[in-house]
Every structure is written in C-alpha cells, then in structure tokens.
TIVO-911320 format. One line per 8 residues: number of its first residue (from 1); their letters; for each residue y, x, z of N, C-alpha, C. Coordinates in steps of 0.05 Angstrom, whole numbers, padded with zeros to 5 digits, always signed. Atoms other than C-alpha are relative to their C-alpha. Layout:
<pts>
NUM) A) Y:X:Z:Y:X:Z:Y:X:Z | ...
</pts>
This chain:
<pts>
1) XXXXXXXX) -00004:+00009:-00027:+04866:+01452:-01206:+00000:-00031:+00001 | -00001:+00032:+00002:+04879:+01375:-01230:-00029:-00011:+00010 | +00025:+00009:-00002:+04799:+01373:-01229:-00004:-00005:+00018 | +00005:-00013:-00029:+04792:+01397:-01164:+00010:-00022:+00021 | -00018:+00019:-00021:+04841:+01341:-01138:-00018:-00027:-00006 | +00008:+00030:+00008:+04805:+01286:-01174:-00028:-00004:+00006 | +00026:-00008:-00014:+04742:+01314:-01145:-00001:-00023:+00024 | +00008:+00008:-00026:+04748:+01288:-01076:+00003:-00028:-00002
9) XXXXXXXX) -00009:+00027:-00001:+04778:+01220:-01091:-00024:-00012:-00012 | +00034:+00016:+00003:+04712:+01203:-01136:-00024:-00004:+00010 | +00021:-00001:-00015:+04672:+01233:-01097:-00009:-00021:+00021 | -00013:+00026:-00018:+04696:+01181:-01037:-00014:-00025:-00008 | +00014:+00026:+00010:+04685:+01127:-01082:-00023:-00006:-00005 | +00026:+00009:+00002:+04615:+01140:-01097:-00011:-00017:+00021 | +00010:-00001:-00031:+04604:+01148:-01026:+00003:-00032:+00013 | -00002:+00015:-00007:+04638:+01089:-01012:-00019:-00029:-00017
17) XXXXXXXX) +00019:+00014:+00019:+04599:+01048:-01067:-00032:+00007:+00006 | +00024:+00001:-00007:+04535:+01075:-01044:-00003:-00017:+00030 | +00010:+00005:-00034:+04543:+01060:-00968:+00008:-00028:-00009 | -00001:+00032:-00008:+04569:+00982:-00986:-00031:-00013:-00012 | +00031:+00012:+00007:+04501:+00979:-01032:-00024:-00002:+00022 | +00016:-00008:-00016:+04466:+01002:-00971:+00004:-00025:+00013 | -00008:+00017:-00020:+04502:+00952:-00922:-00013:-00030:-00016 | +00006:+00027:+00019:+04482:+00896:-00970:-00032:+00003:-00001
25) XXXXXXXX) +00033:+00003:-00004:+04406:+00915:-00980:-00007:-00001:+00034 | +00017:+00001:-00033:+04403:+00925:-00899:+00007:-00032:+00003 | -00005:+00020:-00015:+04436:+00856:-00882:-00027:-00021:-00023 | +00026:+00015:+00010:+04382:+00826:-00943:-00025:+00000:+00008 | +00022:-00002:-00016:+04324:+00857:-00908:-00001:-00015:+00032 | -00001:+00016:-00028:+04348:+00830:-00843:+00000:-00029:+00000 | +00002:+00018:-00002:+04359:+00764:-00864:-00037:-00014:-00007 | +00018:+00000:-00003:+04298:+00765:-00891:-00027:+00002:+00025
33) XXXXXXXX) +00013:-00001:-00024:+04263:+00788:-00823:+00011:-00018:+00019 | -00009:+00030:-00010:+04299:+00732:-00794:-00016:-00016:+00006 | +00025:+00028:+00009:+04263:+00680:-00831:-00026:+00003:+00008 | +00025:-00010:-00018:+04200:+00715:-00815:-00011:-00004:+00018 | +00008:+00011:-00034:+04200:+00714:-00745:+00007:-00018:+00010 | +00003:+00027:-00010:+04226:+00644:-00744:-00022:-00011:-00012 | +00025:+00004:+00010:+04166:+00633:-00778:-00030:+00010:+00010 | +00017:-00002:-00009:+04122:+00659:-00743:+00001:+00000:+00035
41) XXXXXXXX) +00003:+00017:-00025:+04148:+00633:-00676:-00004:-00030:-00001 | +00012:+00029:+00002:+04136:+00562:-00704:-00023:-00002:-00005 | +00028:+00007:+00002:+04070:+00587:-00718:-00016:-00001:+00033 | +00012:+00001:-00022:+04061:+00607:-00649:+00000:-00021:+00023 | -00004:+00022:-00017:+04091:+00545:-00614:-00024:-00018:-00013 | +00023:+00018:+00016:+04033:+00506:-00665:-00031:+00001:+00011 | +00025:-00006:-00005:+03980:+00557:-00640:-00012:-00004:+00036 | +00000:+00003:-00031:+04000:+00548:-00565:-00005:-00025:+00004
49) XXXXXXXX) +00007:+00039:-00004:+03999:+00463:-00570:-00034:+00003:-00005 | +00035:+00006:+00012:+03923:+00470:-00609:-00013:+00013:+00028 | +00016:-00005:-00028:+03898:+00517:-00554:+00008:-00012:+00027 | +00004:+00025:-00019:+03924:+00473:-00500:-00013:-00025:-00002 | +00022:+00014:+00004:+03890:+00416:-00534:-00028:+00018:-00003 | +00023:-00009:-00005:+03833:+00452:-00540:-00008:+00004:+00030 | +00021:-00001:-00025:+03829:+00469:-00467:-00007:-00025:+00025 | +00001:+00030:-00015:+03840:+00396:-00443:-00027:-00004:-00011
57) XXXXXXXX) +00027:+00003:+00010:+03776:+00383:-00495:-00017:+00015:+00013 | +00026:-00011:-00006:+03735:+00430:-00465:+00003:-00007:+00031 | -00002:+00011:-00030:+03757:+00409:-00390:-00014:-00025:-00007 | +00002:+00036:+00001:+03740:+00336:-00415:-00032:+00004:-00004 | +00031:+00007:+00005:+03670:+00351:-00442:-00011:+00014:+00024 | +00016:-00016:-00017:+03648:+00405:-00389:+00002:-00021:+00030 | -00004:+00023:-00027:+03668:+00345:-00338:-00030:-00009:+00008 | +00015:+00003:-00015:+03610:+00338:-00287:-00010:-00030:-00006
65) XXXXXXXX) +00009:+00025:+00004:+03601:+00262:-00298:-00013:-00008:-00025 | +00012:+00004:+00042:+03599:+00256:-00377:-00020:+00019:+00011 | +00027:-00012:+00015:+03549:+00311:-00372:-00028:-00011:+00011 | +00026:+00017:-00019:+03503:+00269:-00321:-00005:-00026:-00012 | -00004:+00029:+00008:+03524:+00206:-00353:-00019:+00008:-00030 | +00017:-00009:+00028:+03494:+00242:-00425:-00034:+00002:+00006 | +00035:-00008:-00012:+03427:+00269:-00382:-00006:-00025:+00003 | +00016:+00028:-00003:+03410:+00201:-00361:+00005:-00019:-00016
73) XXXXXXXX) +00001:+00029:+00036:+03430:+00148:-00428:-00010:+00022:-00020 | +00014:-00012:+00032:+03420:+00195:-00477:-00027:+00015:-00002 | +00026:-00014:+00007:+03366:+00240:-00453:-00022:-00007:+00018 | +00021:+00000:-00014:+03329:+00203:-00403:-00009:+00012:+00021 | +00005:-00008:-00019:+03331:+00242:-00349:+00003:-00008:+00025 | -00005:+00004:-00032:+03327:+00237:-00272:-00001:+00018:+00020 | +00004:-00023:-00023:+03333:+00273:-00208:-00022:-00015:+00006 | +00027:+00004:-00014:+03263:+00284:-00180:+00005:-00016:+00033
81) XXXXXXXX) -00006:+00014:-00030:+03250:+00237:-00110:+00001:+00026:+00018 | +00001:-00023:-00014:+03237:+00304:-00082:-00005:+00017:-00003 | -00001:-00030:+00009:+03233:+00381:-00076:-00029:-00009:-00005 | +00044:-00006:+00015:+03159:+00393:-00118:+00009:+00020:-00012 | -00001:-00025:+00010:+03142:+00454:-00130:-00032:-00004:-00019 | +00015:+00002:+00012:+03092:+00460:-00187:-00012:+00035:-00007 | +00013:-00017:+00008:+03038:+00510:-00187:-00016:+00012:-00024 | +00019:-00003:+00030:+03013:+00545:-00251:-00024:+00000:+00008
89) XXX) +00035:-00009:+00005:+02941:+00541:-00257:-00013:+00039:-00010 | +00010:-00029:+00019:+02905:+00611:-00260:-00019:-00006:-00018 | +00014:+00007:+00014:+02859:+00612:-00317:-00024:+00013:-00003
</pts>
C-alpha cells in the first residue's frame, strides 16, 4: 500500500516537471517569434520607403516636359507645322 501512496505524489512531479519544461520551450519559441516579426516589420517599413521612392522616380521621369524636353535635345524631334497626311504609294 506504501507504493500506491508514493505513486501519486511522483506522478504529480513528473507532471509538474514536464508542464514547467513545456512553459519554458513555449515562452523560447515566442520570444523567438517576437524577434521575427520585429524583423520583418523593419523590413517592411524599408520596403514601403523604396517603393515610395520608386514611385516619386517614375512620376519624375514619366513627367510630360522631361519627356518633350528629351524628344527635342536629345532626339531631334519636332511637332509637324501641320496635319499631313502621307499617302503610301501603290506599287
């Protein structure tokens, strides 16, 4: 019968020795997922600045002037004096 008594009390203690190992690997995994997703919200505050520079850059070049200001110094171009319509030749 002594066994029987000393049963429950060890038993307890496993129990209790397993669930604090438990409580200890959950709060390590969590701290761990912590760090993580502060880490990958500083990536996203990094990725949100670049693509707002990026969309100022592409507002800046797609700008109506630069691209007229490019057609005429760089490539020489002009608006025609007037509507001409150019007929192909049949052959």
């Amino acid at each position: 019968m002594k066994r029987g008594v000393m049963l429950v009390p060890l038993t307890l203690i496993v129990a209790i020795v397993m669930s604090a190992l438990a409580v200890v690997r959950t709060k390590h995994e969590n701290r761990g997922l912590v760090t993580q997703l502060e880490s990958l919200r500083t990536e996203r505050e990094r990725l949100d600045m670049e693509w707002a520079q990026l969309q100022l850059e592409e507002a800046t070049l797609a700008n109506n002037n630069r691209v007229e200001h490019i057609a005429r110094q760089k490539l020489g171009m002009i608006e025609p004096p007037d509507y001409v319509i150019v007929q192909e030749r049949s052959r």
